[in-house]
C-alpha positions in Angstrom: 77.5 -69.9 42.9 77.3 -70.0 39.2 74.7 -66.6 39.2 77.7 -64.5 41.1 79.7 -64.2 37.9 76.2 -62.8 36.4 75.5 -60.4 39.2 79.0 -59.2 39.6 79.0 -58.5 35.5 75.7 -56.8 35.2 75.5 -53.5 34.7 71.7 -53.8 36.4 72.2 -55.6 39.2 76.3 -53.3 39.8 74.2 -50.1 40.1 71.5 -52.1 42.2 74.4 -53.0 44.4 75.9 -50.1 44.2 72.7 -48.0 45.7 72.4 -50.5 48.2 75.0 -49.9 49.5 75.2 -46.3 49.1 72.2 -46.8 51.3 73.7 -48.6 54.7 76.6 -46.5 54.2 74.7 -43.5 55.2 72.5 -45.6 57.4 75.6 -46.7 59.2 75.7 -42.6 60.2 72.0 -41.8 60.6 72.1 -44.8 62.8 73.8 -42.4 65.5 71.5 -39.9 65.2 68.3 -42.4 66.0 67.4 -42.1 62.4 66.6 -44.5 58.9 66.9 -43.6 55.9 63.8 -42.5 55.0 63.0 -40.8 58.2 66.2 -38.8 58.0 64.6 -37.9 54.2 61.2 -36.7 55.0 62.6 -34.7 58.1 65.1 -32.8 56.2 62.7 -32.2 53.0 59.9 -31.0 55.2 62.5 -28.9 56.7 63.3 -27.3 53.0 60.3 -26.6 52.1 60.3 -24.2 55.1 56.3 -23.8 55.3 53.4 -25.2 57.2 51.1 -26.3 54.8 52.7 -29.1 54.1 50.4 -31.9 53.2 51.0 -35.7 53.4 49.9 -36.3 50.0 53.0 -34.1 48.5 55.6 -36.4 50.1 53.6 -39.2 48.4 54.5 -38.1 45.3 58.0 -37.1 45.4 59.5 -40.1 47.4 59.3 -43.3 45.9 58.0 -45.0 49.5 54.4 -46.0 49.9 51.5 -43.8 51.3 51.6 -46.2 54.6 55.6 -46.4 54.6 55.3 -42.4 54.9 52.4 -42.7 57.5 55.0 -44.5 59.8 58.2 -42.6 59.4 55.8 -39.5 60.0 54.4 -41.3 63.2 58.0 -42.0 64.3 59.1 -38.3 63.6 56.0 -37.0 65.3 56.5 -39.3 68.8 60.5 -38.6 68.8 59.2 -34.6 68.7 60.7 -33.7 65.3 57.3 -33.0 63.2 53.6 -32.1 64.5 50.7 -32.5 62.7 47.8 -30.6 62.5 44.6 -31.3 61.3 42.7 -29.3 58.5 38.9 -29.2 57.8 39.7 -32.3 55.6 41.3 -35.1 57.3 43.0 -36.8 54.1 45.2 -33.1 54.2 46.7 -33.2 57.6 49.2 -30.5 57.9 53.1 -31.3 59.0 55.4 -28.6 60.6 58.3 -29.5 61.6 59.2 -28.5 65.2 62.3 -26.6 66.5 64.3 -30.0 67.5 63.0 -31.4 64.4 64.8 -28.2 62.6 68.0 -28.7 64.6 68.1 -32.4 63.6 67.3 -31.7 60.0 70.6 -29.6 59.7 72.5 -32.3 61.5 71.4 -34.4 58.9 72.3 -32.2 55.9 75.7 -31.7 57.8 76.3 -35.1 57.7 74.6 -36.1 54.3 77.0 -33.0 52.7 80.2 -34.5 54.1 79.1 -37.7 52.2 78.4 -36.0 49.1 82.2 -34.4 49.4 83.7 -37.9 50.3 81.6 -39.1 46.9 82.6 -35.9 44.7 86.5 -36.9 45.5 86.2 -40.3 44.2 83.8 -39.2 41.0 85.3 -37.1 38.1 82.9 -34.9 36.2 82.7 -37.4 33.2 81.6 -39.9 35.3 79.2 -38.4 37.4 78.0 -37.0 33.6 77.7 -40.9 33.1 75.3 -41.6 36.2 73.2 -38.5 34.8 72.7 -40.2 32.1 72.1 -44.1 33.3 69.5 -42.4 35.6 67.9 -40.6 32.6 67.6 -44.0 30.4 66.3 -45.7 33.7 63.9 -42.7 34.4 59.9 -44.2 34.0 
């Protein structure tokens, strides 16, 4: 088609692409584990934070998925035994901890996600990952 010559020249819809498929490529890994993408996310950055308190409404604002898309990944963490919640006198702050299978998962994951980031670091010179830096700071809103 006439719009592939467009695509496959835009510097837009390249880094689209180029995320996308980013994307499946660690999919294709967290896959084997029993994981998405944004489960795999949400389990290893409650697992960071290292704390109990950790309230729905803060993952909200950090990852760019909805407040129900983080409702379900949390419900599929919690029934696969990875994260419990725990309810607070208020229940729009429910609590998340993640549990000790959940923390053993959660460094499989950043095992895996850090060999991808070496693979990556091979391919990218420092001038060009100074490049991205800056794409993503222009595209920043």
């Amino acid at each position: 088609m006439k719009i592939e010559n467009y695509f496959n020249n835009s510097p837009v819809f390249s880094l689209i692409d180029l995320g996308r498929m980013t994307q499946n490529y660690i999919n294709s890994d967290l896959k084997t584990l029993g994981l998405s993408y944004s489960q795999a996310l949400i389990l290893v950055s409650l697992f960071v934070e290292n704390r109990d308190n950790i309230i729905v409404k803060e993952l909200v604002e950090v990852f760019p998925f909805t407040k129900g898309a983080i409702s379900q990944n949390l419900s599929i963490l919690e029934e696969k035994k990875y994260i419990k919640r725990h309810s607070s006198n208020d229940r729009r702050n429910t609590l998340l901890k993640v549990t000790s299978t959940g923390k053993k998962l959660a460094q499989e994951i950043m095992s895996l996600l850090e060999s991808r980031e070496q693979s990556f670091e091979k391919l990218l010179d420092q001038n060009l990952m100074n490049h991205l830096k800056g794409v993503k700071e222009i595209i920043k809103f």
